[in-house]
C-alpha positions in Angstrom: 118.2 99.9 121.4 120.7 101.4 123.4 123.6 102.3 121.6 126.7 101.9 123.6 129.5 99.0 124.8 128.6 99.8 128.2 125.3 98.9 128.1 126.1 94.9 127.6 126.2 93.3 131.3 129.2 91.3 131.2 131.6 90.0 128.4 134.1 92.0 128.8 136.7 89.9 127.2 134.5 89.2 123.8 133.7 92.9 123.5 137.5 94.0 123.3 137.8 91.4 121.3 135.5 92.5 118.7 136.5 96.7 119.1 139.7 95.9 118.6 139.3 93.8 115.6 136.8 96.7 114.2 139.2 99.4 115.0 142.2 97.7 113.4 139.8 96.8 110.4 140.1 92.7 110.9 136.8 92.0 111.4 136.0 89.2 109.3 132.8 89.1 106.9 131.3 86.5 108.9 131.1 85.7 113.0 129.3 83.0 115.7 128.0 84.1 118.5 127.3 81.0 120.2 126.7 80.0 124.2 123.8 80.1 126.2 120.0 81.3 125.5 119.4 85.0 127.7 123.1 85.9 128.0 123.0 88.9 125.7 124.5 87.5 122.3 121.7 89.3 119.8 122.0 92.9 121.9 125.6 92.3 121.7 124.9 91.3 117.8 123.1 94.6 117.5 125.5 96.5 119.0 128.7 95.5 117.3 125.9 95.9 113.9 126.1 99.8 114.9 129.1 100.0 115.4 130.2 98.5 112.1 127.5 100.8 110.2 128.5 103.5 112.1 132.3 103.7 110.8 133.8 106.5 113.2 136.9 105.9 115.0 135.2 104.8 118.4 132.0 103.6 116.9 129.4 103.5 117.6 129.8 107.2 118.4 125.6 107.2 118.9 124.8 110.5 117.5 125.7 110.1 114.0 122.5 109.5 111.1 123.3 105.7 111.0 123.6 105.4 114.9 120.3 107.4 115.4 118.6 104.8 112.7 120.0 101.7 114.5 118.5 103.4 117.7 114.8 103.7 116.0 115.6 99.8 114.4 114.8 102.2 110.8 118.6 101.2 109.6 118.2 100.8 105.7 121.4 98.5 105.3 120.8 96.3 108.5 118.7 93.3 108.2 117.3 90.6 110.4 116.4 87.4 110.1 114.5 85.5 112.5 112.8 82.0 113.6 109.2 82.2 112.1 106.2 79.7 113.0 103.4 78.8 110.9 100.0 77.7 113.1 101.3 75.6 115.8 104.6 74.2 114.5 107.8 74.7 115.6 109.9 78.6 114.5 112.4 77.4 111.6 114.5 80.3 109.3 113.1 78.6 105.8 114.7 79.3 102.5 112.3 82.0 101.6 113.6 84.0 104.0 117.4 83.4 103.1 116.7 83.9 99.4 115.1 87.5 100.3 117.5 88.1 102.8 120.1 87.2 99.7 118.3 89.8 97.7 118.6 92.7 100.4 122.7 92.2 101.4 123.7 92.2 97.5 121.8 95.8 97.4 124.4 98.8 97.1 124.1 100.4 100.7 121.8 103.3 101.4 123.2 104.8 104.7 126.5 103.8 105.6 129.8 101.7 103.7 128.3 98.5 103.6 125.4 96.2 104.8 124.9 94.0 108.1 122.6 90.7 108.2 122.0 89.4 111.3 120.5 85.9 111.9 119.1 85.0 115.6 118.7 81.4 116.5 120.4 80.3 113.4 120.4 76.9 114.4 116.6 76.9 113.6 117.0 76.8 109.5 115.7 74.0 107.6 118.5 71.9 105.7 117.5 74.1 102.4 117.8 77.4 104.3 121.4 76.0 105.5 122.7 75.1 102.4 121.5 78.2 100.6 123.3 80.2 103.4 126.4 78.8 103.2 127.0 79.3 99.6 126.6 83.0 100.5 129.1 82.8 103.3 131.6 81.1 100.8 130.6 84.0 97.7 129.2 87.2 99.7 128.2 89.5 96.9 129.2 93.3 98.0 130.4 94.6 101.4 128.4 92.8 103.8 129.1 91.5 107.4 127.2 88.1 108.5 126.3 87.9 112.2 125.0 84.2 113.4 123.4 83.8 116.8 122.9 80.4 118.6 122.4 78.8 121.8 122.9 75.4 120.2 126.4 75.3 117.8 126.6 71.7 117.3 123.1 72.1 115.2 125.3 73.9 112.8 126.2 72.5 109.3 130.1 72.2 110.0 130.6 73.9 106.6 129.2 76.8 107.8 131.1 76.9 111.4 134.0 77.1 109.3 133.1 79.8 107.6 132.5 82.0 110.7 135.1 83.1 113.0 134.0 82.0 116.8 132.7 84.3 119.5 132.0 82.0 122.4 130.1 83.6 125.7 129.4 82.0 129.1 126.9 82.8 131.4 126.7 86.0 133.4 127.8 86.3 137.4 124.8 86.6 139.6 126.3 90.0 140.8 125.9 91.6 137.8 122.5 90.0 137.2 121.0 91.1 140.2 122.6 94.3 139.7 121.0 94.7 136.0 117.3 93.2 137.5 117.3 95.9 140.1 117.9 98.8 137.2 114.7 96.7 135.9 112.7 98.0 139.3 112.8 94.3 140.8 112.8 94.4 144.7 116.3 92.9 146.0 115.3 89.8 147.5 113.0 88.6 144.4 116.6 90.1 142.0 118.6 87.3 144.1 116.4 84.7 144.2 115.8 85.3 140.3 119.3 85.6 139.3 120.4 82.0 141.2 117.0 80.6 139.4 118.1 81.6 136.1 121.4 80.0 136.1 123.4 82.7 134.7 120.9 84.0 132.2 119.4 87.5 132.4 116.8 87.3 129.7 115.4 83.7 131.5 115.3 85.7 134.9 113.3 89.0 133.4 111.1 86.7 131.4 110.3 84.1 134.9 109.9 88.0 136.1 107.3 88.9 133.5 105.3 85.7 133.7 104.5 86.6 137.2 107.6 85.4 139.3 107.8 82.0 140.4 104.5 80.4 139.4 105.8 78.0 136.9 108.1 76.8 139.4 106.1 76.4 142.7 103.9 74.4 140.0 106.6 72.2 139.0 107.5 71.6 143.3 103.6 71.0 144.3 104.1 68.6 141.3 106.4 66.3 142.9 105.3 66.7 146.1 101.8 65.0 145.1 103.5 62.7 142.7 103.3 60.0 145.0 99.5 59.6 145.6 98.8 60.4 142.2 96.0 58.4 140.3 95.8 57.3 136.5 92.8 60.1 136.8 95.7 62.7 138.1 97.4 61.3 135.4 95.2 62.5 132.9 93.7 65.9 134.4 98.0 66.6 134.5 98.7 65.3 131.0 95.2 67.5 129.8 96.6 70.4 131.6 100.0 70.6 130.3 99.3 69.5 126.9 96.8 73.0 126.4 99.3 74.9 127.9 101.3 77.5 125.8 104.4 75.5 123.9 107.6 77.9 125.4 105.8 77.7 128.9 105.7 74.1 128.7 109.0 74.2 128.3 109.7 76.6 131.0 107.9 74.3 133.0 110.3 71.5 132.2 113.0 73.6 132.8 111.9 74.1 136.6 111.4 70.1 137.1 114.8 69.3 135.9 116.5 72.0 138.1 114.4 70.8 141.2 115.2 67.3 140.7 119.0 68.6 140.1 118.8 69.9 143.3 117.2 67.1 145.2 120.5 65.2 144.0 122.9 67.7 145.4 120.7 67.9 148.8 121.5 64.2 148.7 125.3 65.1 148.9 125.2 67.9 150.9 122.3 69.0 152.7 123.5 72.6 153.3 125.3 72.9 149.9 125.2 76.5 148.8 124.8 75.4 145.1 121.1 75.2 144.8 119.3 76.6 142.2 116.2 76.9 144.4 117.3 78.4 147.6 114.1 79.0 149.3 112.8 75.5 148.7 115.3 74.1 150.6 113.1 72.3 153.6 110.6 71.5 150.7 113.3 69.4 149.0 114.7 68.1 151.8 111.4 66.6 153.0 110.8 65.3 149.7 114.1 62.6 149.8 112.9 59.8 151.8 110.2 59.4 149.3 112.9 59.7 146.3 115.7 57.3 146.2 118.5 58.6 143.9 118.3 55.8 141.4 115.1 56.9 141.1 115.8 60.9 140.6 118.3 60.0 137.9 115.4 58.3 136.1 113.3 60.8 136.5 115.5 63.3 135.4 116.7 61.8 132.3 113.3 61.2 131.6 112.9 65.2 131.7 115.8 66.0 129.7 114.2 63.4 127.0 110.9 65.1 126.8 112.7 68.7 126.9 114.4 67.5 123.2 111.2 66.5 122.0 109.3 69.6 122.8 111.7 71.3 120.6 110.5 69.4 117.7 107.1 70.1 115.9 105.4 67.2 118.0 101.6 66.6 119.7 101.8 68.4 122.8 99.0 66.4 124.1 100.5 63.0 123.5 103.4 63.8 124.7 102.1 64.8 128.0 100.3 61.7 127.9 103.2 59.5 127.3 105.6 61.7 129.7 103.1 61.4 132.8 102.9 57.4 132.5 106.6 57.0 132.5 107.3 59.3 135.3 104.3 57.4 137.4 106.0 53.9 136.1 109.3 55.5 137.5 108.2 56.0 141.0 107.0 52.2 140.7 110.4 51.3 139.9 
């Protein structure tokens, strides 16, 4: 990891916050990041973790012992704790996990003054793994700093909210995320097009990058552009399809129908709006609205939105496909 404030696109505000508060030596013993998945809470987690092991004036000063372990992710006294998934179920933080991590943070620290635990997607422990947390936010044994990250706060036990003090982060300007996807090697246009897709979030636009652009996406479009003639046999290949597909592309998937059918609604208010997340589908959407009266988008949509909760849960991917499919055909019935 890169060890340096500078390297964090965007958030200007909640990084002076926290150097300030580490300089002046208020930074509490527990702290939320919350907002957004892609936005760069955990690097930001990570780097404030450095900087807090680190314990020079300006940390983190990057060439000290502590620094160079953070850099090599070798740090004795910093410890993760992430989502884990057994076979095909859902990633949950269990109460194993806590109870070791428990074990580690009481530990006298090796390197530096005092230990840092940080816990990504935090909204993803069991109720046991909760409760077992909180009573170490309310008793930390020994000099240890928490660091929660989620993209979904309101999943929180409130006990535990109250326990941390609040870093909130919005989503990052498309300037800077085409600036940061071109330092990545991505050619201009595809950079733009990417950074409106993604909707503020840099890690969605590398990873629609990685997966081989827009794929997903174009799949989603030629989707509702045959929706119309589609058979109970289309119904079936579709549902078949899906349900073997790969759970978080699934659910990228989803993602790409809800922000097509978002933007066939604002096409439907202005048909030259520039607030589109698909820009260069623009004629394809337009051409698509005879065949989709708005009553009938808004079902559709909230029938996406539906499915996209339920994927998050340890369900049958199959069935659900299944069951999604027949309510989107009885929706264009409607």
């Amino acid at each position: 990891m890169e060890i340096s404030w500078n390297k964090i696109i965007g958030h200007s505000a909640q990084k002076e916050q926290l150097r300030t508060m580490l300089q002046e030596g208020r930074l509490p013993h527990a702290l939320l990041f919350s907002g957004p998945d892609g936005i760069g809470k955990k690097m930001l987690g990570r780097l404030l973790a450095a900087a807090i092991l680190c314990g020079s004036q300006d940390a983190p000063c990057g060439h000290c012992e502590s620094c160079q372990a953070m850099r090599l992710d070798s740090h004795p006294d910093y410890y993760e704790v992430l989502p884990e998934s057994r076979g095909k179920s859902t990633k949950i933080i269990r109460i194993e996990q806590i109870r070791e991590m428990q074990t580690i943070a009481s530990r006298y620290p090796i390197l530096s003054s005092g230990r840092v635990v940080l816990i990504d997607e935090a909204d993803h422990m069991n109720e046991a793994a909760a409760n077992s947390l909180l009573k170490t936010l309310e008793e930390p044994e020994g000099q240890v700093t928490f660091i929660l990250i989620t993209s979904a706060r309101s999943s929180l036990l409130d006990t535990i909210i109250s326990r941390c003090m609040p870093v909130a982060f919005g989503m990052l300007p498309r300037p800077e995320m085409k600036a940061a996807l071109m330092e990545r090697q991505v050619p201009a246009d595809d950079a733009a097009e990417l950074a409106a897709l993604a909707d503020g979030s840099l890690g969605r636009a590398i990873t629609l990058y990685d997966n081989g652009g827009l794929t997903l996406r174009n799949d989603a479009l030629v989707f509702l552009e045959q929706l119309k003639g589609m058979t109970m046999e289309d119904v079936w290949a579709q549902a078949r399809t899906k349900g073997d597909m790969d759970r978080e592309k699934l659910m990228e998937w989803f993602l790409y129908l809800n922000m097509l059918l978002r933007d066939m609604l604002v096409l439907y208010e202005d048909g030259a709006s520039p607030l589109l997340y698909h820009q260069d589908c623009r004629q394809r959407l337009a051409e698509l609205l005879p065949g989709y009266p708005e009553s009938q988008i808004f079902a559709m949509l909230s029938l996406v939105r539906e499915t996209q909760r339920r994927l998050q849960a340890n369900v049958n991917l199959r069935l659900q496909m299944e069951g999604f499919f027949i309510r989107i055909m009885d929706c264009r019935k409607a």
